[in-house]
C-alpha positions in Angstrom: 134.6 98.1 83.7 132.7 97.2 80.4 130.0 94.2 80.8 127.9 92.4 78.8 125.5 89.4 80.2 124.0 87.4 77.4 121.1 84.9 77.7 121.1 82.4 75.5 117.0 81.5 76.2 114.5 82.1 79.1 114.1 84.9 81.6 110.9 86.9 82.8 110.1 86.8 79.1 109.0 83.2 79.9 108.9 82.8 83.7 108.3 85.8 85.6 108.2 83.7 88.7 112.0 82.9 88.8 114.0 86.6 89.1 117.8 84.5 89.1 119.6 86.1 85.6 117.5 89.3 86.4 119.0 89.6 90.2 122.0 88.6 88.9 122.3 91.3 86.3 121.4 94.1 89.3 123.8 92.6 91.3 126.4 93.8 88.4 125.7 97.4 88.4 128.0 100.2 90.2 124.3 101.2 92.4 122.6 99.8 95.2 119.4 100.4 93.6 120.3 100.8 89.8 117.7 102.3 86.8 117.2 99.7 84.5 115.8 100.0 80.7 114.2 97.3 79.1 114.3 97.7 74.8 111.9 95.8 73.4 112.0 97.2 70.1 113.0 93.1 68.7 108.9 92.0 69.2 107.4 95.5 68.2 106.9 96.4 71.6 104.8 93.6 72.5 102.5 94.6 75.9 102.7 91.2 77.4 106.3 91.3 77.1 106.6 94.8 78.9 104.2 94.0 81.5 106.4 90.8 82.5 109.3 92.6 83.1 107.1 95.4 85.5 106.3 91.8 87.1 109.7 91.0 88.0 111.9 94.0 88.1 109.2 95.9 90.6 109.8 93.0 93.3 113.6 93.8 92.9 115.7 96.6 94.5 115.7 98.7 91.3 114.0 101.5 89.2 112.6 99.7 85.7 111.5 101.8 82.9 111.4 100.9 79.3 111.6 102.5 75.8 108.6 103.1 73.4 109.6 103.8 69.6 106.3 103.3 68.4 104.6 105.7 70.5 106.1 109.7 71.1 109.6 108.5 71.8 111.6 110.4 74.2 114.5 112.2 74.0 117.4 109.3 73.9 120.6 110.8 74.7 119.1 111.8 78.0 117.3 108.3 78.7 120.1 106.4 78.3 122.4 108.6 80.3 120.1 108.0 82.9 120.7 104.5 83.2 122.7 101.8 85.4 121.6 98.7 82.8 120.4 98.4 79.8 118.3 95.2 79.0 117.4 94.5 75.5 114.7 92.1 74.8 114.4 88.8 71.7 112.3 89.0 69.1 113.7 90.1 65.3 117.3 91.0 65.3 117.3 92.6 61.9 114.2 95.1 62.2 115.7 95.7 66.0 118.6 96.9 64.7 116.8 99.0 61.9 115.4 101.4 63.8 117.8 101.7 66.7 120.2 103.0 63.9 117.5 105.3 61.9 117.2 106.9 65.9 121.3 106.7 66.3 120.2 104.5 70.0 123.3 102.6 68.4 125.8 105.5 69.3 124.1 106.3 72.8 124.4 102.2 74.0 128.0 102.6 72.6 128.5 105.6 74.8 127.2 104.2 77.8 128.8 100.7 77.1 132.4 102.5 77.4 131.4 104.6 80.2 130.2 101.3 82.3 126.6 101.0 82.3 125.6 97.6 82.4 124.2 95.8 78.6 122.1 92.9 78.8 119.5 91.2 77.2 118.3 87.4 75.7 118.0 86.5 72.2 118.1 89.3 69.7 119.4 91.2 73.0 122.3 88.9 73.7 123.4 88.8 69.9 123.1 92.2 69.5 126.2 93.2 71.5 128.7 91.1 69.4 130.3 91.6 66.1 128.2 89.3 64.2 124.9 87.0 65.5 123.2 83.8 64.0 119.3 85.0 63.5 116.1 83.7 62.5 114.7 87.6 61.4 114.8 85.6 58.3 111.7 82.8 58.1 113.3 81.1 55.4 116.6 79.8 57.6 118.8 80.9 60.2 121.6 83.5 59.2 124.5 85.2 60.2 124.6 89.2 60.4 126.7 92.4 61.9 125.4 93.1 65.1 126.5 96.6 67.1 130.2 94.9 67.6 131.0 95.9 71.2 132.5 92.7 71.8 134.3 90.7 68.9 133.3 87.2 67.8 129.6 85.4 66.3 127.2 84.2 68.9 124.6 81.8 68.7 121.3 81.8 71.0 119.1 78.9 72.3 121.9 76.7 71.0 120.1 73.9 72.8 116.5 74.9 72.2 115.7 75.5 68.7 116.3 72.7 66.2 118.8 74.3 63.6 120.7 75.8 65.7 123.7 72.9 65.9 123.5 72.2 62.4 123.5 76.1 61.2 126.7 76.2 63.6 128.4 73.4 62.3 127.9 74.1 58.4 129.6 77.4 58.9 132.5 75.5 60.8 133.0 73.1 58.8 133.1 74.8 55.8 135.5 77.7 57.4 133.5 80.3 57.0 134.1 81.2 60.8 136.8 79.3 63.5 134.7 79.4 66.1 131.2 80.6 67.1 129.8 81.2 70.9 126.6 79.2 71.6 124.9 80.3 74.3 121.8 77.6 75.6 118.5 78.3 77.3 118.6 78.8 80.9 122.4 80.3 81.0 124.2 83.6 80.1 128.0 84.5 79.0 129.4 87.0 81.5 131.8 89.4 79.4 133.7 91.9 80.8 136.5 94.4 79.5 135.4 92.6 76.2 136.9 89.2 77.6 134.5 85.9 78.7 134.7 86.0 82.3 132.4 83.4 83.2 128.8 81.0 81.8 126.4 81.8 84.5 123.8 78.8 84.5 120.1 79.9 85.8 119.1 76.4 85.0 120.4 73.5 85.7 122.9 71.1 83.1 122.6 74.2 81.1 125.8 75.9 79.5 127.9 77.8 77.3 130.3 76.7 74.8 133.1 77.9 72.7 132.4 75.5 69.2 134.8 74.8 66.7 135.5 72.4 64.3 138.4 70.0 63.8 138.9 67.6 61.0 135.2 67.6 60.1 134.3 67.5 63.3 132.7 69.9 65.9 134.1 70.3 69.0 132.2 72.2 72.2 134.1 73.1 74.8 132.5 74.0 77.9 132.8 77.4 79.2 133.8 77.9 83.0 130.8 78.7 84.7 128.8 80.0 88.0 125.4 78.4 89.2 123.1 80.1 90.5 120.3 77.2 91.0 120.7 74.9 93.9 
């Protein structure tokens, strides 16, 4: 089975305390004990980042290891065929995306995305998965561009927590430039498998996903069945 789990906001990234989405995720992969990669390519490789998800994935029944480009970068092919899950962490979708391709890590995800290994990631690393993602690489205003397209449709991050967000979403609605986008809030993840939604899986609570459209100059969200995994 193909599987993607995309966080629209939060994770270790922000609160190493809480391991919900990232247990969650393990409890997805074809191992008891599954070798997980963590990508953060999107924020340069930022250490604090890295050393937050050592934080939470070493208290969880798993092998973490991550993936330096800007250091002596290992042989790929290999890495990733070693892996259970792939997690792929925010930051600048655009220059992400850059050098992934420039090192063909595009093709070996592809690969190991068809043969079942689990992709996952928040921001830049929930977008990246789809055919097309709304972005703020750009710091003059949000934008739309081609992501890896493992799974068809355009998905929009921290739909609740970043200001232009809803309005980015509903211009390009309402003028038809797209009939519907996938917004994806803070504190909850879309659950696709086999390319299909299967279900919103909240990791905090009132939080959601939503299939928007617009009808008649007016945006409609509908709620996307979902799984809680907060009390």
């Amino acid at each position: 089975m193909k599987q993607i789990i995309a966080i629209g906001g939060g994770g270790f990234g922000r609160n190493p305390q809480q391991h919900l989405i990232e247990q969650y995720i393990l409890d997805q992969a074809k191992s008891d004990r599954p070798n997980i990669l963590f990508i953060p390519t999107a924020t340069g490789e930022l250490d604090s980042y890295i050393v937050n998800f050592y934080k939470v994935f070493s208290k969880l029944q798993c092998n973490p290891n991550h993936l330096s480009f800007f250091k002596r970068t290992p042989d790929l092919h290999q890495l990733i065929a070693e892996q259970d899950i792939i997690f792929v962490g925010g930051g600048n979708t655009k220059s992400m995306l850059a050098v992934w391709r420039e090192w063909q890590l595009d093709e070996y995800l592809s690969e190991a995305y068809n043969r079942g290994v689990v992709m996952s990631g928040v921001s830049a690393g929930a977008i990246c998965w789809f055919q097309q993602g709304i972005t703020d690489s750009w710091e003059s205003e949000l934008k739309v561009m081609p992501c890896l397209e493992f799974v068809d449709g355009v998905c929009c991050p921290h739909y609740d927590e970043e200001p232009e967000r809803r309005p980015t979403t509903k211009k390009l609605l309402i003028n038809n430039i797209y009939q519907e986008v996938i917004g994806i809030e803070g504190g909850c993840a879309l659950h696709i498998k086999d390319g299909n939604i299967f279900k919103a899986v909240r990791f905090s609570k009132n939080k959601n996903s939503y299939r928007v459209t617009a009808k008649d100059n007016k945006i409609i969200e509908s709620p996307i069945d979902s799984i809680s995994l907060v009390q």
